[in-house]
Backbone as a printed PyTorch tensor [residue, N CA C, xyz], in Angstrom:
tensor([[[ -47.4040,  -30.7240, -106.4300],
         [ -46.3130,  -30.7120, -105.5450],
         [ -46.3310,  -29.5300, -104.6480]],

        [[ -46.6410,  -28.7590, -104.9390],
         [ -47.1060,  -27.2710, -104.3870],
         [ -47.6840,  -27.7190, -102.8810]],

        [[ -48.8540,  -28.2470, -103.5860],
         [ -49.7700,  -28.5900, -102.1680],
         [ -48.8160,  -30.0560, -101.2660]],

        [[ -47.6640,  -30.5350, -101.3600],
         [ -47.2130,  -31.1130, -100.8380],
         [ -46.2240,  -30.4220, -100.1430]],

        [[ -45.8010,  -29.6650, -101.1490],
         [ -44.6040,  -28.8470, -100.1380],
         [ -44.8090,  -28.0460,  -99.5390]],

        [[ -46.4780,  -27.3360,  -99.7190],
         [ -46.9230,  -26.6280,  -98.6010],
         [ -47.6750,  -27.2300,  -97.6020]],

        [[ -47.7990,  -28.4490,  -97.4570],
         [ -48.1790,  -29.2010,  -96.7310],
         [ -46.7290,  -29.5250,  -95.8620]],

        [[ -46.0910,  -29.8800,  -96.6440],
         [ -44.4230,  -30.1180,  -95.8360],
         [ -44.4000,  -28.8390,  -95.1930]],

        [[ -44.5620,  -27.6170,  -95.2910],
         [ -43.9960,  -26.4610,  -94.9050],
         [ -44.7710,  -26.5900,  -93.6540]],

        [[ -46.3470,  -26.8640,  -93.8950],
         [ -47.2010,  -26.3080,  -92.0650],
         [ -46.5830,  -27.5890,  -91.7750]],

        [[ -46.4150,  -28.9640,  -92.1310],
         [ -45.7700,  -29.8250,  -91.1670],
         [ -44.5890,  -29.3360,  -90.2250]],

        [[ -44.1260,  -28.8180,  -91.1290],
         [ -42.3870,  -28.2720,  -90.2180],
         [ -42.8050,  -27.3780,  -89.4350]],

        [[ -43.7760,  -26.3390,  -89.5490],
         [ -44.1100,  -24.9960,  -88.6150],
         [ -44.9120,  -25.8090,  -87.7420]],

        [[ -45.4020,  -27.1470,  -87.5740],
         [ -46.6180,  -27.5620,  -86.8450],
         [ -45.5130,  -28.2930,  -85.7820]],

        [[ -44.2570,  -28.3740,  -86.3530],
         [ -43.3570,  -29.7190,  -85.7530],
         [ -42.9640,  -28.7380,  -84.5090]],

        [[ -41.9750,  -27.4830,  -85.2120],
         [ -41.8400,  -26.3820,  -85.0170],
         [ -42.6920,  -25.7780,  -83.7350]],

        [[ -43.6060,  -25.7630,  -83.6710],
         [ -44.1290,  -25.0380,  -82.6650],
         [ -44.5910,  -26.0500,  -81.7100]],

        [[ -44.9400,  -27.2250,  -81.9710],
         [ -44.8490,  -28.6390,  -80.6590],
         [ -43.7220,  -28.6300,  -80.1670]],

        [[ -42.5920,  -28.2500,  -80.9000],
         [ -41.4330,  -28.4430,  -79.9020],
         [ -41.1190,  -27.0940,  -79.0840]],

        [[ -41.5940,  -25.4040,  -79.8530],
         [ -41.7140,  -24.6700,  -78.8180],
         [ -42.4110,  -24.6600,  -77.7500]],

        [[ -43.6550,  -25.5720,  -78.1350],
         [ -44.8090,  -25.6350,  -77.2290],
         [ -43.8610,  -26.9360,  -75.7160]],

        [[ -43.1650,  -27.9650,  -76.3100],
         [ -42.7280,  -28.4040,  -75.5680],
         [ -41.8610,  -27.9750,  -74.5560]],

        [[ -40.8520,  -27.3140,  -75.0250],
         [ -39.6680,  -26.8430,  -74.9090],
         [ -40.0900,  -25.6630,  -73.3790]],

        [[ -41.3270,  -24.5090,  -74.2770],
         [ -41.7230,  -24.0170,  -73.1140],
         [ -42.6250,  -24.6640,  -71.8560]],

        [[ -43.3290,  -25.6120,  -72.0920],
         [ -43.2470,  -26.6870,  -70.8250],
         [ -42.5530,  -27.2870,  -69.8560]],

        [[ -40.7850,  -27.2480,  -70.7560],
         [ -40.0080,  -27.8410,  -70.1590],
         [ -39.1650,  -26.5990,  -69.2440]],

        [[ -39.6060,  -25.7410,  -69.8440],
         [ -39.0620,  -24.3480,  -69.4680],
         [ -39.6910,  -24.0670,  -68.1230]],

        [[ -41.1250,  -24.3750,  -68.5830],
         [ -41.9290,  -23.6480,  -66.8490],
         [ -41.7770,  -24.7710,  -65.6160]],

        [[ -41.6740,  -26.2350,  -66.3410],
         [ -41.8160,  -27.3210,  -65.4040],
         [ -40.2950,  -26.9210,  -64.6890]],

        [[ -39.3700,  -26.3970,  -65.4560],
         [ -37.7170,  -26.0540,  -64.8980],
         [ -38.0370,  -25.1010,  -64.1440]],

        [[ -38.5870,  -23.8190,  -64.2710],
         [ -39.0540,  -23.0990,  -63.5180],
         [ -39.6200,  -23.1340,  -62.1770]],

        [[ -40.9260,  -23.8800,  -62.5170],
         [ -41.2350,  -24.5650,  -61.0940],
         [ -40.6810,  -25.4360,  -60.2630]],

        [[ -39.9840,  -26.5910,  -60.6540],
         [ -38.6710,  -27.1100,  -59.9390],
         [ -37.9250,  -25.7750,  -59.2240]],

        [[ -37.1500,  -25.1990,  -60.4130],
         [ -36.6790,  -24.1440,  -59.6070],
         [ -37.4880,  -23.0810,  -58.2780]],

        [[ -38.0490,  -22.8330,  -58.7150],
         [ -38.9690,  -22.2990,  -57.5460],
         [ -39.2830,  -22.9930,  -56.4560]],

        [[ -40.1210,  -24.5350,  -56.3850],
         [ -39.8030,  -24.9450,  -55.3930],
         [ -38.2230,  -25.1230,  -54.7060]],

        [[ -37.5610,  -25.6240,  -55.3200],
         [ -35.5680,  -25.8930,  -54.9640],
         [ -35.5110,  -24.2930,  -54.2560]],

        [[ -35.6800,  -23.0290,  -54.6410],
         [ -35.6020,  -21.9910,  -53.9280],
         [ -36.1070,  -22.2420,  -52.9060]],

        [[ -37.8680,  -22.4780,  -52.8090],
         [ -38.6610,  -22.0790,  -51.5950],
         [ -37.9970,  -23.3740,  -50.3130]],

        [[ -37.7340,  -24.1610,  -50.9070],
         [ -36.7440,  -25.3660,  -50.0480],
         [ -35.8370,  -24.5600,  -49.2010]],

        [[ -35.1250,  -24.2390,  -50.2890],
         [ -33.6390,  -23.3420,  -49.9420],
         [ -34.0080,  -22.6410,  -48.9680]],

        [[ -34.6520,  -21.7910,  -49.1250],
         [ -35.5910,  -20.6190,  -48.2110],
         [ -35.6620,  -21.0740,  -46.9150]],

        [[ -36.6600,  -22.1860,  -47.1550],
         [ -37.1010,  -22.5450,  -46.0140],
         [ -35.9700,  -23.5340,  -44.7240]],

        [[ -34.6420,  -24.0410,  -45.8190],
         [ -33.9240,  -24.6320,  -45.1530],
         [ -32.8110,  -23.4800,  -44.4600]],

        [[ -33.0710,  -22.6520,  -45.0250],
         [ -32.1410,  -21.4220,  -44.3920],
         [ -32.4990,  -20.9480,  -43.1900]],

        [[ -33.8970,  -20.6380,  -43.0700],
         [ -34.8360,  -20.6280,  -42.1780],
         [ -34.9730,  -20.9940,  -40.9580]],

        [[ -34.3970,  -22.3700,  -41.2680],
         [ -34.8310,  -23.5550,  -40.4130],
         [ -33.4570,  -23.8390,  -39.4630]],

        [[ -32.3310,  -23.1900,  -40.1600],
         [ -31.0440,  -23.1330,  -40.0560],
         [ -31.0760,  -21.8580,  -39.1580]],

        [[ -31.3180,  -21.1940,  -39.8530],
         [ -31.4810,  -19.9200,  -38.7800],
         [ -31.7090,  -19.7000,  -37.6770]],

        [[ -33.0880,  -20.0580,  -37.2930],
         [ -34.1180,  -20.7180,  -36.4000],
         [ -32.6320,  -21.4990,  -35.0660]],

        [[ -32.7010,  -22.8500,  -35.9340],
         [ -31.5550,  -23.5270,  -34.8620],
         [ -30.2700,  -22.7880,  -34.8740]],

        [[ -30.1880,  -21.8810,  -35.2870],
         [ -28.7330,  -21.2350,  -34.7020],
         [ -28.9560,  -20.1940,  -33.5830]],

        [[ -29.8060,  -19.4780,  -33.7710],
         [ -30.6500,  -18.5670,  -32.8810],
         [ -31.0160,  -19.1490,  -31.5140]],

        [[ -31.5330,  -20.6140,  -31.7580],
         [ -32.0470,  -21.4500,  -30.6230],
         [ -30.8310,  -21.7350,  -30.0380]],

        [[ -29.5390,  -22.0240,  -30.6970],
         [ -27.9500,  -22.7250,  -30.4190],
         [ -27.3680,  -21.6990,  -29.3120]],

        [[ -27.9870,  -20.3360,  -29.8340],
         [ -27.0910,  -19.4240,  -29.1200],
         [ -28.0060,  -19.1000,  -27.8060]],

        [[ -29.5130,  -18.7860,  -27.9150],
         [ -29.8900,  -19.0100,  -27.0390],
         [ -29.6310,  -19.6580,  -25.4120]],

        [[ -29.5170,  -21.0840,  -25.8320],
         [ -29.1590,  -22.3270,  -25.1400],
         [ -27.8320,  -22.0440,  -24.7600]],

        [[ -27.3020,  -21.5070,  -25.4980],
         [ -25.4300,  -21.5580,  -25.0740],
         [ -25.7650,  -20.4860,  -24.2530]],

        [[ -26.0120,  -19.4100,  -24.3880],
         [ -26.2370,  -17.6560,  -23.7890],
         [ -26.8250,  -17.8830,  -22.2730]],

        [[ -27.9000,  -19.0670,  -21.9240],
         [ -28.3680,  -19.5280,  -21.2010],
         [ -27.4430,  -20.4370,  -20.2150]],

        [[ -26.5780,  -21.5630,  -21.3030],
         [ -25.6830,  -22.2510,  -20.0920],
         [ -24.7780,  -21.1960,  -19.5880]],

        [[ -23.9580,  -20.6880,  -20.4700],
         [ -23.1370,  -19.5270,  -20.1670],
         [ -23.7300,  -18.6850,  -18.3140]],

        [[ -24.6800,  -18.2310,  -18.9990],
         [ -25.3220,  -17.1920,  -17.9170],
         [ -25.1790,  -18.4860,  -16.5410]],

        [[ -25.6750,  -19.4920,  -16.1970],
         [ -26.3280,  -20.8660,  -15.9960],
         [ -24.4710,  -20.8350,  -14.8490]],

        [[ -23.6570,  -21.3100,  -15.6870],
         [ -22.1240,  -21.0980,  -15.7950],
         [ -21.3360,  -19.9150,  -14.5330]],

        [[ -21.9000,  -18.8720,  -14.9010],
         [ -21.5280,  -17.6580,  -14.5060],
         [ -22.2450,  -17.8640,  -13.0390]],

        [[ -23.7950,  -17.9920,  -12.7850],
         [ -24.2990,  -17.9830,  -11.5980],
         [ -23.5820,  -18.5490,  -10.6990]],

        [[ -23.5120,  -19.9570,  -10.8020],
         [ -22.3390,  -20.9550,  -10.4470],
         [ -21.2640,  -21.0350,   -9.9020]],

        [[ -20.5000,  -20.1370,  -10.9310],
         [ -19.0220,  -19.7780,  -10.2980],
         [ -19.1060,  -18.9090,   -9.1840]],

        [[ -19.9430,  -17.9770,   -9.6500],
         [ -20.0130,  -16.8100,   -8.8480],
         [ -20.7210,  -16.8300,   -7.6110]],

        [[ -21.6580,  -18.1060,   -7.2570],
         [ -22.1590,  -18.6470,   -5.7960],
         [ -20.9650,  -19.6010,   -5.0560]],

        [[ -19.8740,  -20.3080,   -6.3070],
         [ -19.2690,  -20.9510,   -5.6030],
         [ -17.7740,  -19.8590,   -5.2230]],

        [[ -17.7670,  -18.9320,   -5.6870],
         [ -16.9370,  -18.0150,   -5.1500],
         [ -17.6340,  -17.3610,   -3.9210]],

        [[ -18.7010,  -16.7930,   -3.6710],
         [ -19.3940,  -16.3830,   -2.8420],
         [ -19.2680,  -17.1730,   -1.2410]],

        [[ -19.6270,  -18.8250,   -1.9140],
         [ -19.5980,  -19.6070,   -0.2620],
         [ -18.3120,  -20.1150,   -0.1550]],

        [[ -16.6280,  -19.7800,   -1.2540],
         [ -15.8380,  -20.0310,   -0.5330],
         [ -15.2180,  -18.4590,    0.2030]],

        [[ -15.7370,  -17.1600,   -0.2340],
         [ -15.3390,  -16.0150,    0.5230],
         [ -16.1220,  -15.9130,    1.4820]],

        [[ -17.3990,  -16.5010,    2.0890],
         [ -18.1960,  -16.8490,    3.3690],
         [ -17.5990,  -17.4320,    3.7980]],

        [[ -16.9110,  -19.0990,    3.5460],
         [ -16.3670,  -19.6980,    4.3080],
         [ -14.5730,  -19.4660,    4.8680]],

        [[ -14.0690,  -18.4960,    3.9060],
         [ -12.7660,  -17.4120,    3.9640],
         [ -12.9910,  -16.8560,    5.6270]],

        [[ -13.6820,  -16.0040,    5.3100],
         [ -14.4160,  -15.1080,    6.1120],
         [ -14.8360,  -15.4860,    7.8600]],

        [[ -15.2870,  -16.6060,    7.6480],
         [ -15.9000,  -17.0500,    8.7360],
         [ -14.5180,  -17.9020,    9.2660]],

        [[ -13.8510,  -18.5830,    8.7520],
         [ -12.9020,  -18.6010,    9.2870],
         [ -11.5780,  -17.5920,    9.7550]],

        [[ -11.4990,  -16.5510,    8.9940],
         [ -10.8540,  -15.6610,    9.8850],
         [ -11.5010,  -15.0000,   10.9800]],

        [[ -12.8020,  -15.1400,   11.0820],
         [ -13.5140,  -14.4290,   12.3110],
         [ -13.0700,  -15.3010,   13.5750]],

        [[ -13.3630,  -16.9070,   12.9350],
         [ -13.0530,  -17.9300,   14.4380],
         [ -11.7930,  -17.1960,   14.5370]],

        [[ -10.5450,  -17.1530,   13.8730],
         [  -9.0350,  -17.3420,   14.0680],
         [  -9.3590,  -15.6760,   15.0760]],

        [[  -9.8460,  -14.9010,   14.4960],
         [  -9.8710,  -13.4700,   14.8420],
         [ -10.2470,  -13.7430,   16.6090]],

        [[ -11.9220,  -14.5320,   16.5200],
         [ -12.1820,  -14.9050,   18.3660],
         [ -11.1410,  -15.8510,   18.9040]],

        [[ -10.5330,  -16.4050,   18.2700],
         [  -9.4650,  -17.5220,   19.5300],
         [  -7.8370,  -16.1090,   19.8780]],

        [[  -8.0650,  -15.7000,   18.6230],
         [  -6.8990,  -14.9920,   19.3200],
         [  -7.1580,  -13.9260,   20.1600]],

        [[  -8.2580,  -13.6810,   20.2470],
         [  -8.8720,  -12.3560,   21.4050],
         [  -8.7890,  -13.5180,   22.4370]],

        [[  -9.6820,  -14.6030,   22.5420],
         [  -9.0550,  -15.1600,   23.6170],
         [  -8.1240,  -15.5520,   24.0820]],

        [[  -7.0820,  -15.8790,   23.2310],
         [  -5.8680,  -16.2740,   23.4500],
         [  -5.1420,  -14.4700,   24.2270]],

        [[  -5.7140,  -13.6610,   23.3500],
         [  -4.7730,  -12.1460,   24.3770],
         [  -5.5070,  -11.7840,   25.4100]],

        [[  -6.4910,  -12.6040,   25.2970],
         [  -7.5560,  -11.9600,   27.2030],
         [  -6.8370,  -12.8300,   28.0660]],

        [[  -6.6940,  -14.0360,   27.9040],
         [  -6.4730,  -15.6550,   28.6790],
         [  -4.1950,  -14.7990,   29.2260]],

        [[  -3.9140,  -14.4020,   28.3880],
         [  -2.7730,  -13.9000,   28.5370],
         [  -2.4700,  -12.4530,   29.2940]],

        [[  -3.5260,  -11.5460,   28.8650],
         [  -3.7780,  -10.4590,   30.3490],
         [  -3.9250,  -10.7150,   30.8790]],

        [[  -4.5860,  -12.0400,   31.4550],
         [  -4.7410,  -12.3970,   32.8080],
         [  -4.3600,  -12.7120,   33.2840]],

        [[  -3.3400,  -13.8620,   32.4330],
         [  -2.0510,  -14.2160,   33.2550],
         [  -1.6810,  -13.1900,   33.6920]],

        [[  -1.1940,  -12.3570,   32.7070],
         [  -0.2370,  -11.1280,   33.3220],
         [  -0.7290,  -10.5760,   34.2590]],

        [[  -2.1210,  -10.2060,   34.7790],
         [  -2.6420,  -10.0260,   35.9690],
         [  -2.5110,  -10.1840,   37.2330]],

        [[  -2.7550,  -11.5610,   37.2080],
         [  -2.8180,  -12.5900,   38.0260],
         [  -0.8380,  -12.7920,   38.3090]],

        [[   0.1240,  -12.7120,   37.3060],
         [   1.6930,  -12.6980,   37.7670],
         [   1.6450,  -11.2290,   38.6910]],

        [[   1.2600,  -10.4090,   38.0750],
         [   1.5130,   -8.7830,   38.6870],
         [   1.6810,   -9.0530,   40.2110]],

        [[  -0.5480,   -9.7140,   40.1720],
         [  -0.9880,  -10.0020,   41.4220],
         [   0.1500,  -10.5440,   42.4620]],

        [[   1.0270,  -11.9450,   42.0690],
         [   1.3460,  -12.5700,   42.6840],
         [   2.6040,  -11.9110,   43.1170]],

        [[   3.0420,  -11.2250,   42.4390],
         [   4.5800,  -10.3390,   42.4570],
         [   4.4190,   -8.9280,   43.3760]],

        [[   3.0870,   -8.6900,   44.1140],
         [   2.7000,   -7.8210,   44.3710],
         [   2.5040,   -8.2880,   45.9010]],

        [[   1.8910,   -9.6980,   45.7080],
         [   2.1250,  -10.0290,   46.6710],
         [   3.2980,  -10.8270,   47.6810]],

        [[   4.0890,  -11.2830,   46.4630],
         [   5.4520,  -11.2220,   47.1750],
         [   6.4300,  -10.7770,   47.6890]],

        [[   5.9950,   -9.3660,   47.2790],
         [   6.7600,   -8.2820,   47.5630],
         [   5.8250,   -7.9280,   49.0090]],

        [[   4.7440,   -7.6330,   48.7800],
         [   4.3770,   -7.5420,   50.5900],
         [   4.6320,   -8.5430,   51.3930]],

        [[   4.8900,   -9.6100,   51.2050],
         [   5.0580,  -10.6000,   52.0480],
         [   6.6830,  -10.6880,   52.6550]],

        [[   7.0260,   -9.9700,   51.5560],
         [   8.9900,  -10.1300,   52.0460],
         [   8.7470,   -8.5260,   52.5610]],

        [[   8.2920,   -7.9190,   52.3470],
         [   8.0280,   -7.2040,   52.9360],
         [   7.9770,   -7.0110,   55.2120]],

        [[   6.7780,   -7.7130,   54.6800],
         [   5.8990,   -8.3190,   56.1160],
         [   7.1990,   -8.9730,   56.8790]],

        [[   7.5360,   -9.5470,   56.1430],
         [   9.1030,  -11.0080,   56.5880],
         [   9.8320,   -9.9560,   57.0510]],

        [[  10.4410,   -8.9110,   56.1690],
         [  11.4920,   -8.0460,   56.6900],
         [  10.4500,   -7.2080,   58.3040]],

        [[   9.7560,   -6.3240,   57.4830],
         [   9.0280,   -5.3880,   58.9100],
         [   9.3240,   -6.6710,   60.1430]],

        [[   8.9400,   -7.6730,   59.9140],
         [   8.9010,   -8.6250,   61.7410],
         [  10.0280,   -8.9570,   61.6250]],

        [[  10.9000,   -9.2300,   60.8580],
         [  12.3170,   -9.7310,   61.2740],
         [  13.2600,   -8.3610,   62.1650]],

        [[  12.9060,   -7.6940,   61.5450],
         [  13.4230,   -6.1700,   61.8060],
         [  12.5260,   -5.8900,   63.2600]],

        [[  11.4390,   -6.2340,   62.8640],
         [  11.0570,   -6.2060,   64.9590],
         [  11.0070,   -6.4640,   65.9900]],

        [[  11.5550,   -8.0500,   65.2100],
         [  11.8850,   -9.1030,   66.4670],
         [  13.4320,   -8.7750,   66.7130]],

        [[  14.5690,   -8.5460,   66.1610],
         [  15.6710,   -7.7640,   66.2080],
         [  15.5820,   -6.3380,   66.8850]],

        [[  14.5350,   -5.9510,   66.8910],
         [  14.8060,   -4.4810,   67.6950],
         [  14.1840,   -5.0520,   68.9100]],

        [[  13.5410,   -6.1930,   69.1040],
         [  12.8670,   -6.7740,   70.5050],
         [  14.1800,   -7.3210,   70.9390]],

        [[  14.7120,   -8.1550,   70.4810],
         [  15.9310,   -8.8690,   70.9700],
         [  16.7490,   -7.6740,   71.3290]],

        [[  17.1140,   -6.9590,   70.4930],
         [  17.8160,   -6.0110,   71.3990],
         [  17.4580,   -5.1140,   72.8750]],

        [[  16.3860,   -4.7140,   72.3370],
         [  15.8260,   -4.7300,   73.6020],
         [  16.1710,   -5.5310,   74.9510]],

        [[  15.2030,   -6.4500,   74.6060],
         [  15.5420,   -7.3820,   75.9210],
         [  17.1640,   -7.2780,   75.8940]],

        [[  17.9080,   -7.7030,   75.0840],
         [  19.1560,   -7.8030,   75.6260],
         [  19.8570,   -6.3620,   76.5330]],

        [[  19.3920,   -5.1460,   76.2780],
         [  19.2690,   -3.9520,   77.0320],
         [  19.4070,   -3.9590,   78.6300]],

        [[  18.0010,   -4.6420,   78.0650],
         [  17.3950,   -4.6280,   79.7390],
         [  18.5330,   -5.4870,   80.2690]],

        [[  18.3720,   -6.7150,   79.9970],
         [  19.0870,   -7.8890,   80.7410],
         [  20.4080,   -7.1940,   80.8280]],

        [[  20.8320,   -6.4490,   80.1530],
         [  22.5140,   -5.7730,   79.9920],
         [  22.1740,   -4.8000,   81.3890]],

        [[  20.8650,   -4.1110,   81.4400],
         [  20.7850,   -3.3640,   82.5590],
         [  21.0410,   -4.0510,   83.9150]],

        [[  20.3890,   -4.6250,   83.7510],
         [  19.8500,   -5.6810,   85.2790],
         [  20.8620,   -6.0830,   85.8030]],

        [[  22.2140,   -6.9510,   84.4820],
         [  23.3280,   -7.2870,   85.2010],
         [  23.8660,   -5.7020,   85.7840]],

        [[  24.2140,   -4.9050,   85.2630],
         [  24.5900,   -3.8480,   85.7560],
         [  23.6920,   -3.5360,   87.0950]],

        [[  23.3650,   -3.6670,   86.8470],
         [  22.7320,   -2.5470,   88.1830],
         [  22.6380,   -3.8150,   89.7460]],

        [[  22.6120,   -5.3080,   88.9360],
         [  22.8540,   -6.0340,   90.3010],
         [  24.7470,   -6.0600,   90.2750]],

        [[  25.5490,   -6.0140,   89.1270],
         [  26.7920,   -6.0790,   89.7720],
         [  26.8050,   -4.4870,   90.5730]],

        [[  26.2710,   -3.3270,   90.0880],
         [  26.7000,   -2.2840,   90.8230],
         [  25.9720,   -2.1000,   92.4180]],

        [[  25.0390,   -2.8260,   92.2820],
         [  24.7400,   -3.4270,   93.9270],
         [  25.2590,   -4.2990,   94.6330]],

        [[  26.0010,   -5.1010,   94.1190],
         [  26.8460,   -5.9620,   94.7310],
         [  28.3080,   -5.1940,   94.6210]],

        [[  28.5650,   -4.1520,   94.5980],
         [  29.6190,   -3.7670,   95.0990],
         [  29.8830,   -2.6970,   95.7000]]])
């Protein structure tokens, strides 16, 4: 019985160590699962990374993209601001030249109406000192033929 129950005994240490022997198989095969499931992980982090980096990129890019944009379409509406106060700026220089000139041209005419009533008075005033005149004379003539006729 001896040799049976020491036969039972390496059975149990033989059972015994197939199942450590298993057990640590199941241990490293867990291991390596695990290790790959990390290097996954890893690599999906990675990969995550990667496209977030690229996300911001792309955004940093429309953004910028965005900004040019506004800032050309602010540009050609303060050109087109601009250029229209210049026209408004040339019509109203012409509009105050076109109006000195009137005023010029009234001065002119007031300048010359005044010499002309002028002119009107000087000959009215000379033909009145002619009329008197003649009437002088003729005032003489009767005189001097009534004072010969008497």
């Amino acid at each position: 019985m001896t040799e049976n129950t020491g036969h039972a005994g390496t059975q149990g240490l033989g059972d015994t160590g197939d199942e450590i022997a298993d057990a640590e198989r199941k241990l490293q095969g867990a291991a390596q699962s695990a290790a790959v499931a990390e290097q996954r992980a890893v690599a999906e982090i990675q990969a995550l990374e990667a496209d977030l980096e690229k996300a911001r990129l792309q955004t940093a890019e429309e953004l910028e993209k965005l900004r040019a944009e506004h800032s050309a379409a602010l540009r050609r509406e303060r050109d087109a601001k601009e250029l229209a106060i210049a026209a408004a700026e040339n019509r109203l220089t012409e509009i105050e030249e076109q109006a000195s000139a009137a005023e010029q041209r009234v001065e002119a005419a007031e300048r010359r109406a005044a010499e002309a009533e002028q002119q009107v008075t000087d000959a009215s005033a000379r033909a009145r000192e002619s009329a008197a005149a003649w009437l002088r004379t003729q005032i003489e003539e009767i005189r001097r033929e009534a004072g010969q006729q008497q």
